[in-house]
C-alpha positions in Angstrom: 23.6 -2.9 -12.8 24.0 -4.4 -9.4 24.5 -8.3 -9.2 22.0 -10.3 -7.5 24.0 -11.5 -4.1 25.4 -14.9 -4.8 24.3 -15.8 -1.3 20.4 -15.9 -2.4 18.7 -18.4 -3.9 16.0 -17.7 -6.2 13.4 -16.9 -6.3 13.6 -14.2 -3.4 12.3 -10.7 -2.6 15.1 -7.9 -2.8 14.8 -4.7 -0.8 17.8 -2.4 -1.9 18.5 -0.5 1.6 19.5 2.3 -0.3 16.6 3.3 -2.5 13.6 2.3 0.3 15.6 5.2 2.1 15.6 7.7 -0.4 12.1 7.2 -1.7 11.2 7.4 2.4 13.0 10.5 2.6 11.8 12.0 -0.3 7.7 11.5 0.2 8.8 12.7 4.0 10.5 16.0 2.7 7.3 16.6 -0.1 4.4 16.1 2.2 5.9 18.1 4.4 6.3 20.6 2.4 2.8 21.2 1.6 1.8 21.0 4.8 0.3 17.5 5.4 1.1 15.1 7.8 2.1 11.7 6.2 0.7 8.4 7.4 1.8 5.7 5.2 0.1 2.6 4.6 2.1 -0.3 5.9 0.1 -2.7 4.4 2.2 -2.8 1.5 5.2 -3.8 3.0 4.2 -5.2 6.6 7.6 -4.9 7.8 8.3 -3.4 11.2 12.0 -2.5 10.3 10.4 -0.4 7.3 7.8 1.3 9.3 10.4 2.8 11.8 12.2 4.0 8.9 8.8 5.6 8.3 8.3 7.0 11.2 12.1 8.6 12.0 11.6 10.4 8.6 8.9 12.2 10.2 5.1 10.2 9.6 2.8 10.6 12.3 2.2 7.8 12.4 1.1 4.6 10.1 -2.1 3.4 8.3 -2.9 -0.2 8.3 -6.1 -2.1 6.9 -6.7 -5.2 9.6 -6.6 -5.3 13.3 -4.5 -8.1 12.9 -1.9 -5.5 11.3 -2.5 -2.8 13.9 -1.2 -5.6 16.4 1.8 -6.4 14.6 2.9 -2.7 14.3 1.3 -1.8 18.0 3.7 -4.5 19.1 6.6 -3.1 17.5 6.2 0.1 19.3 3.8 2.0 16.9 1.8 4.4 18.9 -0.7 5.9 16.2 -2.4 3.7 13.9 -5.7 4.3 11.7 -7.3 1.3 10.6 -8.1 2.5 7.3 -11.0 0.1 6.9 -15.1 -0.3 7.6 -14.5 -2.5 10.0 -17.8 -4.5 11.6 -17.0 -5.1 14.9 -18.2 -8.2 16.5 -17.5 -9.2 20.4 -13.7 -10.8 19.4 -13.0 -7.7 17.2 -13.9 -5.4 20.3 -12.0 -7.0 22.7 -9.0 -7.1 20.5 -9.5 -2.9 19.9 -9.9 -2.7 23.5 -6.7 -4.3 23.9 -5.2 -2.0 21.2 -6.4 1.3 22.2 -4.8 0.6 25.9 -1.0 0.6 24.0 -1.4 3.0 21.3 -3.6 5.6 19.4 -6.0 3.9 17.8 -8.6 5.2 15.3 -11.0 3.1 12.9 -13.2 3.7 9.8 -16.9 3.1 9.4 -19.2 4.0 6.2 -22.4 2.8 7.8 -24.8 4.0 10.9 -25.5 0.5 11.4 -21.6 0.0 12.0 -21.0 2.6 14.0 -23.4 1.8 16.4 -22.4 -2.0 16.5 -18.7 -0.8 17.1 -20.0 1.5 20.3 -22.4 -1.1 21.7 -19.6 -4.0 21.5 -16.8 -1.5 23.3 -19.1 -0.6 26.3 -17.0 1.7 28.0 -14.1 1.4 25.8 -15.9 3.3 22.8 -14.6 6.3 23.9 -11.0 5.5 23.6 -11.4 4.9 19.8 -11.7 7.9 17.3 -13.9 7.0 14.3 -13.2 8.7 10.7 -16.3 8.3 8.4 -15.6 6.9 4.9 -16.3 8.9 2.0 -16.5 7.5 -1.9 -14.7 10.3 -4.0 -15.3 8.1 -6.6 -13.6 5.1 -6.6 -17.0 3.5 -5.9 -15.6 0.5 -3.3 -16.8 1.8 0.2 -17.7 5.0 1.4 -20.3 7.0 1.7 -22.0 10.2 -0.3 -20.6 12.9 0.9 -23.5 14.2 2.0 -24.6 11.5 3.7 -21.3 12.0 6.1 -23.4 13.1 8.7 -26.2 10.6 9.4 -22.8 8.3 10.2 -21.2 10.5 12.4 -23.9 11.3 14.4 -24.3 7.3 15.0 -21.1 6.5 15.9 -21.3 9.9 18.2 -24.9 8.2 19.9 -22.4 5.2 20.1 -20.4 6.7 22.2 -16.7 6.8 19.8 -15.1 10.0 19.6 -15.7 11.7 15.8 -11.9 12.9 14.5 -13.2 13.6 11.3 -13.4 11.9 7.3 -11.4 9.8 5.1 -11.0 8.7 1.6 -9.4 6.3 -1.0 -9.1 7.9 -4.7 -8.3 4.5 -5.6 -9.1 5.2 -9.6 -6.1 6.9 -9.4 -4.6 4.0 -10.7 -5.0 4.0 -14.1 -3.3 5.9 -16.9 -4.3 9.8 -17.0 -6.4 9.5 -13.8 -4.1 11.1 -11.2 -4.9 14.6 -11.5 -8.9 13.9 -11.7 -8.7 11.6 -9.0 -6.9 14.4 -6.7 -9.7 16.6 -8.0 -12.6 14.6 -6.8 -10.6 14.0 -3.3 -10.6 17.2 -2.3 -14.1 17.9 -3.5 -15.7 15.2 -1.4 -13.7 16.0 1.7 -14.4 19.7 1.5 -18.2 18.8 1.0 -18.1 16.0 3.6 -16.2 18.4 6.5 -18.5 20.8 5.3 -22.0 18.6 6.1 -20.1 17.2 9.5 -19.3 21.3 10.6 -22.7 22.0 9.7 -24.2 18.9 12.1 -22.4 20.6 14.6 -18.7 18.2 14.7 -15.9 19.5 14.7 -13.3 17.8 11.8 -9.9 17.8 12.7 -8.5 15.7 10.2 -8.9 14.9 6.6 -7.4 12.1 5.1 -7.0 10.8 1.7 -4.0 10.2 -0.7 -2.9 7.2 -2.7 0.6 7.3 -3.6 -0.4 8.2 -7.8 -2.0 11.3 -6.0 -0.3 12.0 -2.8 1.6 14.6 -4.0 -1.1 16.1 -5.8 -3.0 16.3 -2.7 -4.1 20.1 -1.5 -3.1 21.0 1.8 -6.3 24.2 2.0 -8.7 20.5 2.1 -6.4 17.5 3.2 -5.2 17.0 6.4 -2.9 14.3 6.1 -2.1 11.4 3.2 -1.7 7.8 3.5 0.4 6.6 0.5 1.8 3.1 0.8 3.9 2.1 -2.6 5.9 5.1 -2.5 8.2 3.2 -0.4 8.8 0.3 -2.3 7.5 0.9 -6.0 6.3 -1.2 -8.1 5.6 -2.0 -12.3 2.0 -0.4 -12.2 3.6 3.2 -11.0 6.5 2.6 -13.0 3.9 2.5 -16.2 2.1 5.3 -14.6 4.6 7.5 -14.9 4.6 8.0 -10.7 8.1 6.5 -10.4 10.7 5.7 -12.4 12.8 2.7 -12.8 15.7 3.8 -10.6 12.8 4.7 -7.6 12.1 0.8 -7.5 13.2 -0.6 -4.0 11.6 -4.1 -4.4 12.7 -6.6 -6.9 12.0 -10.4 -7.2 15.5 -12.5 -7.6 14.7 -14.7 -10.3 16.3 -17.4 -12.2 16.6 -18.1 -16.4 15.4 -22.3 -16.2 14.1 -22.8 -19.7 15.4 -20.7 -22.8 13.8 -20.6 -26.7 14.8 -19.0 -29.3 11.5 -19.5 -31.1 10.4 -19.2 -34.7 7.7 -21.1 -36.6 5.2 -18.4 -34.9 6.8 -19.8 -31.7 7.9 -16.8 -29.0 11.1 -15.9 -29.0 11.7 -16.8 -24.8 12.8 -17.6 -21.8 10.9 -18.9 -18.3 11.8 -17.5 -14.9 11.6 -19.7 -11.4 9.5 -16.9 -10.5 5.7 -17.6 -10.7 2.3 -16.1 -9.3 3.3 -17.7 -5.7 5.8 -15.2 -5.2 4.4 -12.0 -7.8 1.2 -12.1 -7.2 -1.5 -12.4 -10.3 -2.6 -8.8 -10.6 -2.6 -7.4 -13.8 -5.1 -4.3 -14.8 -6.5 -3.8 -18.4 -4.0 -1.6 -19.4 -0.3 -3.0 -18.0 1.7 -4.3 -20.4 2.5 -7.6 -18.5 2.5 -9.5 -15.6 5.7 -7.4 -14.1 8.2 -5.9 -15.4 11.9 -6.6 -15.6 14.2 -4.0 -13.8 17.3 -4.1 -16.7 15.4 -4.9 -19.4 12.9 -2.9 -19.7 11.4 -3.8 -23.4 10.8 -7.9 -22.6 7.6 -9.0 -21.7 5.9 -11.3 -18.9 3.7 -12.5 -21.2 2.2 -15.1 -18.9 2.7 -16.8 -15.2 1.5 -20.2 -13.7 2.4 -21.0 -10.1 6.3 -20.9 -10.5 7.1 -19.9 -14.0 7.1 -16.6 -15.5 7.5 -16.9 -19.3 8.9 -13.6 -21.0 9.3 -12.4 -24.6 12.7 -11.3 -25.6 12.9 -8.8 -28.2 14.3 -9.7 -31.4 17.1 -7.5 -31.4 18.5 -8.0 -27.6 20.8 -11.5 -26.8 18.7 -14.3 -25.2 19.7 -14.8 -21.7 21.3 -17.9 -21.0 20.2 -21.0 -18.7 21.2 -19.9 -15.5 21.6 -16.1 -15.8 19.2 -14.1 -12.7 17.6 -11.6 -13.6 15.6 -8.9 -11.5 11.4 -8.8 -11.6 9.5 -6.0 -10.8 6.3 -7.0 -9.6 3.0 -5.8 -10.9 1.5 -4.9 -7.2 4.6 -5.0 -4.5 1.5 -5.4 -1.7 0.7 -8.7 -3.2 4.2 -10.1 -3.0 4.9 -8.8 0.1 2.2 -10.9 2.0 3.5 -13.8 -0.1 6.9 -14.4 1.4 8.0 -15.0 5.2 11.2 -12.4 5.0 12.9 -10.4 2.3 16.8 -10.1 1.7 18.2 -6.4 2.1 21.1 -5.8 -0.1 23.1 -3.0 -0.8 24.8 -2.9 -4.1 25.7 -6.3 -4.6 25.8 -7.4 -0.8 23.5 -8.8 1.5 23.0 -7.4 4.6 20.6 -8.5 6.6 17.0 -10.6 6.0 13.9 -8.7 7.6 10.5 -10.6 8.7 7.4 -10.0 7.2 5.9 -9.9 9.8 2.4 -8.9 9.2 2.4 -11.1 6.9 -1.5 -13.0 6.5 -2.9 -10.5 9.5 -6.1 -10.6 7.3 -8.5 -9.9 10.2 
């Protein structure tokens, strides 16, 4: 297994150089195949350096879910960005899409008439230089819209002014265990319906877009016009148990140091505690993951719990303790979470670091 570079200290986000390319590459290569455009979604890893990897491989360009991200990537010479989001548009949040949609492609989502028209009115003469995708729920049941109701919306944000590209989704209950393949379904079955209602009002829908990186690849071209899968990239321990990637596919671990060690009995774990606590893997854990994370070379302990900076794990029986000392490699439960909870990540290859990359849209929440 590759050695954690004796020139970080722990604990510290890893990005293995050569993995982020390959699992880049290969999403590139698949979409394309089926004929989709990708747009990844670079809110999961908020780095610049990662997002022209992105784009060289062939996206069209990237998803974000903030303004404040659109900036960041605009900045860095991104030229098409889709604000994946319902945004509500106030006079400050106009003036900074103005500002945007002068330097790059910009496009927004809206689920609401009330929205829509709020956006248009607030960008005066602007409104026509931002494309609007309305928001369907295929399910997921976050934000979005009936697909029938697709229309009502578009022809709101069409009075307002904002040019109408089209609809969008998030089949985001396509996390979870055995949901993939129905979530894909009920994609494509709202956007067909939703295109269909917007064609009928008269619009013309020239893109599509859904895709979560569970069901990206499951995604049908004949409905879809493009996917925005974000993970892929990176991985992490929910697509690992998934099934979506496997351990080998996991760019991103988390550096992480043995500082307590127990070798239990008395109905007393068997143990050891990690300098590696929520503040740097986030706190996500859904019903059905078997921990808190996961750890990369030893895949049958358990994070069995974490407070600010300690992980504690459950060593199996049968498997040597670690000792005081020894690092060890986390995979965290939700890579998006860690990523926005570090400044810069080490990039190593093998057992060398090479380079340390900003994250640099880090906390653009708004």
């Amino acid at each position: 297994m590759p050695r954690i570079p004796a020139d970080v200290d722990t604990p510290d986000v890893l990005i293995d150089r050569d993995v982020l390319e390959r699992n880049i590459a290969r999403m590139a290569a698949a979409v394309r195949e089926r004929g989709l455009r990708l747009r990844p979604h670079a809110k999961t890893h908020k780095v610049p350096e990662i997002a022209a990897l992105q784009l060289a491989a062939g996206a069209v360009g990237l998803t974000v879910a903030t303004l404040g991200e659109a900036e960041v990537f605009a900045a860095h010479g991104a030229g098409d960005l889709f604000i994946a989001y319902p945004l509500w548009v106030g006079p400050r949040q106009a003036e900074r899409l103005r500002r945007l949609s002068a330097t790059a492609r910009i496009a927004v989502g809206t689920d609401s008439a009330e929205a829509a028209a709020a956006m248009g009115e607030r960008l005066g003469d602007a409104a026509g230089d931002v494309a609007v995708l309305v928001e369907i729920d295929s399910g997921h049941h976050r934000s979005g819209v009936h697909p029938d109701a697709a229309a009502d919306v578009a022809r709101a944000a069409d009075r307002a002014g904002l040019r109408v590209e089209g609809v969008f989704t998030f089949p985001g209950h396509s996390y979870a265990p055995g949901m993939p393949v129905e979530a894909a379904a009920q994609e494509q079955q709202a956007l067909a319906r939703a295109s269909a209602v917007l064609e009928a009002a008269g619009f013309t829908v020239l893109r599509r877009s859904g895709g979560s990186t569970p069901s990206a690849l499951l995604t049908d071209a004949a409905t879809a016009t493009e996917v925005r899968p974000g993970v892929y990239a990176l991985g992490d321990a929910q697509q690992w148990e998934l099934g979506r990637c496997a351990p080998e596919d996991i760019a991103l671990t988390v550096a992480a140091t043995v500082v307590s060690r127990h070798e239990g009995g008395n109905d007393v774990p068997r143990r050891v505690v990690l300098d590696a606590g929520s503040k740097v893997l986030g706190s996500d854990r859904p019903t059905w993951a078997t921990g808190y994370g996961r750890l990369r070379d030893h895949p049958d302990a358990r994070i069995t719990a974490l407070s600010e900076h300690h992980a504690t794990v459950v060593w199996p029986e049968d498997a040597s303790l670690p000792a005081l000392g020894e690092r060890l490699r986390v995979v965290p439960n939700h890579v998006c979470l860690t990523m926005n909870l570090v400044d810069d990540v080490a990039v190593v290859r093998g057992g060398t670091l090479l380079e340390r990359w900003t994250v640099a849209a880090r906390g653009k929440n708004s």
